[in-house]
C-alpha positions in Angstrom: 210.7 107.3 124.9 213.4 105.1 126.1 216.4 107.0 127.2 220.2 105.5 127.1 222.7 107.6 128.1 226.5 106.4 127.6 229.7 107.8 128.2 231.3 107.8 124.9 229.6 108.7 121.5 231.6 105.4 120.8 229.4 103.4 123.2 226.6 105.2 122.1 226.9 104.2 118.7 227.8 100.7 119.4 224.2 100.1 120.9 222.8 102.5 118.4 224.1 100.0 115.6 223.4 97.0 117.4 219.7 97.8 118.5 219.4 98.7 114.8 220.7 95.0 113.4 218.4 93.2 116.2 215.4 95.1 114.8 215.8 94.7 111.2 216.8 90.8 111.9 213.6 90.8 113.5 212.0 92.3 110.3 213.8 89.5 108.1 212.9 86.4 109.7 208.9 87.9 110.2 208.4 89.3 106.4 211.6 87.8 104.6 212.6 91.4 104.5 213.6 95.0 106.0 213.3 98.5 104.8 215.7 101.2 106.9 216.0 104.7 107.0 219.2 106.5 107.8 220.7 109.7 108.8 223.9 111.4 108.0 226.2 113.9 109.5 228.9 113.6 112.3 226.6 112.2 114.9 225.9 109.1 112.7 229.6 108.1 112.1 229.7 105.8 115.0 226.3 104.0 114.5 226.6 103.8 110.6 230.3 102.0 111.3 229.0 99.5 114.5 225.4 99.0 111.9 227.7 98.2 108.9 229.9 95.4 110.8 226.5 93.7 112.5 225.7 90.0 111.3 222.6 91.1 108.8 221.6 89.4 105.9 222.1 93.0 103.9 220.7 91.2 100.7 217.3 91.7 102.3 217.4 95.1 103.3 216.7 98.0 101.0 217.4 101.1 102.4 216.3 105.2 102.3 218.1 108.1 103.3 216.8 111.6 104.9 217.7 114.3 102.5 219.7 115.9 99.9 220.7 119.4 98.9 219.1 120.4 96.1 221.9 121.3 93.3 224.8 120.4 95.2 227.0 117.6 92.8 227.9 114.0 94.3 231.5 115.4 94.3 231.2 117.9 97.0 232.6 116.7 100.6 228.9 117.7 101.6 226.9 115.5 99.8 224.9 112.8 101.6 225.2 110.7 99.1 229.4 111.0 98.8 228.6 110.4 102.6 226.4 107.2 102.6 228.5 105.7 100.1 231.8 106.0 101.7 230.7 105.6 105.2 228.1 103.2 104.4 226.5 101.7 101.4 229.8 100.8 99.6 230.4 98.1 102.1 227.1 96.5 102.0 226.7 96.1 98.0 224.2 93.5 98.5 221.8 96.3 99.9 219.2 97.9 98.1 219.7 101.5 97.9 217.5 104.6 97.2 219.2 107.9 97.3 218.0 111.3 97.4 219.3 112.8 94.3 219.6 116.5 94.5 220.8 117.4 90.9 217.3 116.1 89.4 214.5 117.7 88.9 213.0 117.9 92.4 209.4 116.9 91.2 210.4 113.7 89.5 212.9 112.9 92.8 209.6 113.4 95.0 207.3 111.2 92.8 209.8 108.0 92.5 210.6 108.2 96.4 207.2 108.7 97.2 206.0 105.8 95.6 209.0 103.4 96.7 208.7 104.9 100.2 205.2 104.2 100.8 205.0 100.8 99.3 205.6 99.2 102.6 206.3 100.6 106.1 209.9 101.0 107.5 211.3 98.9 109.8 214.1 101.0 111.5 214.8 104.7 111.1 217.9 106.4 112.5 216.8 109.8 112.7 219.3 112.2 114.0 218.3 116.0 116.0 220.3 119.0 114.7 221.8 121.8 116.7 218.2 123.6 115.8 216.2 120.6 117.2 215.3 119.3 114.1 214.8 116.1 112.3 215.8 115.7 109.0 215.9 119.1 107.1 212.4 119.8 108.8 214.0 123.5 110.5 211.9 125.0 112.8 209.0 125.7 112.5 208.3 121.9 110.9 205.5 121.4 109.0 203.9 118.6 111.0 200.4 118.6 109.0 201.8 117.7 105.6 201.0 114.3 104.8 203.5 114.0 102.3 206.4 112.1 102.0 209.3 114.4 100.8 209.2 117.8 100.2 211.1 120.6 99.5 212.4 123.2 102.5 214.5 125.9 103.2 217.0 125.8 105.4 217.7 127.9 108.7 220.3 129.4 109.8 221.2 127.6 112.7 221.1 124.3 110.6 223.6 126.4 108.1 226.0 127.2 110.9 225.6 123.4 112.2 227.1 122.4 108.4 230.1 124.9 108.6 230.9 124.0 111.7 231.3 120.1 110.8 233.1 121.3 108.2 231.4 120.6 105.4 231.1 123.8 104.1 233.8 126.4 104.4 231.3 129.4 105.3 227.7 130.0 105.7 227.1 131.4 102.2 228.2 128.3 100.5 225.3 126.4 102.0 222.2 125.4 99.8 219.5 127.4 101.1 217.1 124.8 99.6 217.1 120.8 100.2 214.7 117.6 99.2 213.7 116.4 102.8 211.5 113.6 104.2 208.9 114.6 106.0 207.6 114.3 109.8 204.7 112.5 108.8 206.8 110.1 106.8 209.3 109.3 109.6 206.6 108.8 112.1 205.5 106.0 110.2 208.4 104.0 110.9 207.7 100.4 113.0 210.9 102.1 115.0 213.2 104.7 115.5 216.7 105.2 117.1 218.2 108.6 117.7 221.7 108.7 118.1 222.3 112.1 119.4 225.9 112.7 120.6 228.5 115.4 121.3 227.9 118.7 123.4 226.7 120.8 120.4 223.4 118.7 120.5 223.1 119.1 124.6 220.9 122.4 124.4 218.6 120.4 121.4 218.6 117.6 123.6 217.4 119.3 126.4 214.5 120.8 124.5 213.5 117.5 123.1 212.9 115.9 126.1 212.0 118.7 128.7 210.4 120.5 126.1 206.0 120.0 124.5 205.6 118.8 121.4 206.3 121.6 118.9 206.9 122.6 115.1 209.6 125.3 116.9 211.4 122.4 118.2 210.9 119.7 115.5 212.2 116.8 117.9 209.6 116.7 120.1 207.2 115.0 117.7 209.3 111.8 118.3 208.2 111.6 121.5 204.6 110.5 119.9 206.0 107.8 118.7 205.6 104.3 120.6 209.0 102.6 119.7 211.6 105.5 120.4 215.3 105.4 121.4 217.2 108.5 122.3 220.8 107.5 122.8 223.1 109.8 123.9 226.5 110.4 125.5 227.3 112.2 129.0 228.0 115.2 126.8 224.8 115.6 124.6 223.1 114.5 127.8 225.3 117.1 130.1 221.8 119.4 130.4 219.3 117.1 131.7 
């Protein structure tokens, strides 16, 4: 784990976007070509803008996102998709995009990503830690044994409360119980991967993660297996260590 603590989420996401570019230039001039994975969600706003405005030749990048609630239209201010595209993908349209796409049949959505996923490894995945400790829509307790690539989960409700409480949703009831997420397994398999973990919401999380063993009750922890990890964060997400 290689720990960067900042004292703006602003900072944080400048290096967070930066470190990202560097590694998936690196991909390019190696293989010709980069594959990223990306997060959404507030803590992601200032990486996805400081990634977006790096020097990368975007015509050789395709990239994946996390997750997707399952049944919830494009339209709605909490899609992921409504997200990536405003906040992202619509200012790179020389990037090759796969979304997770909620409103199909969940089955079909699996067996397309799995097969696109897996076809070579990922380069660089932002992978953000929710207020429950976990990574993607893995809620606690994550199933780290599955070997496949997306699944379908239910969500928390800590990870519920984290969504009204960004706003996206205007109470808890309102919230998909069920999502399409990528799995651990799957985003362990990245080449690297940066967390961008700001704000004092995530501090307790934070704390966890790194203090914490590795466990399926605090999802995060798994990341710490992995040989080529970044946790960024800022003196407020850090303000328990």
């Amino acid at each position: 784990m290689d720990l960067k603590i900042f004292g703006t989420a602003a900072e944080l996401g400048e290096y967070a976007g930066n470190l990202a570019a560097d590694r998936l230039n690196a991909a390019i001039k190696a293989n010709g070509h980069a594959r990223l994975l990306v997060s959404t969600g507030m803590s992601q706003f200032e990486t996805l803008d400081a990634l977006r405005r790096a020097d990368v030749d975007w015509g050789a990048v395709t990239m994946f996102h996390l997750d997707e609630y399952i049944g919830l239209e494009e339209t709605h201010k909490a899609s992921f998709i409504k997200y990536l595209k405003e906040r992202f993908t619509n200012f790179l349209p020389a990037m090759k995009v796969n979304f997770v796409d909620g409103m199909r049949d969940p089955k079909i959505t699996i067996s397309e990503l799995t097969e696109k996923i897996t076809a070579a490894p990922i380069d660089v995945a932002l992978i953000g830690i929710g207020v429950n400790g976990h990574i993607a829509f893995n809620d606690p307790p994550a199933d780290f044994d599955t070997r496949e690539s997306y699944i379908v989960v239910t969500l928390d409700e800590t990870c519920k409360q984290q969504q009204v409480g960004e706003g996206w949703f205007d109470n808890v009831a309102d919230v998909p119980s069920v999502a399409l997420s990528i799995t651990v397994s799957q985003i362990l398999k990245s080449k690297t991967i940066i967390s961008p973990v700001p704000h004092a919401v995530k501090a307790e999380a934070v704390y966890n993660t790194v203090n914490g063993d590795v466990s399926n009750l605090i999802p995060a922890t798994i990341l710490k297996t992995h040989p080529d990890w970044t946790l960024a964060l800022d003196k407020n997400s850090a303000s328990k260590l």
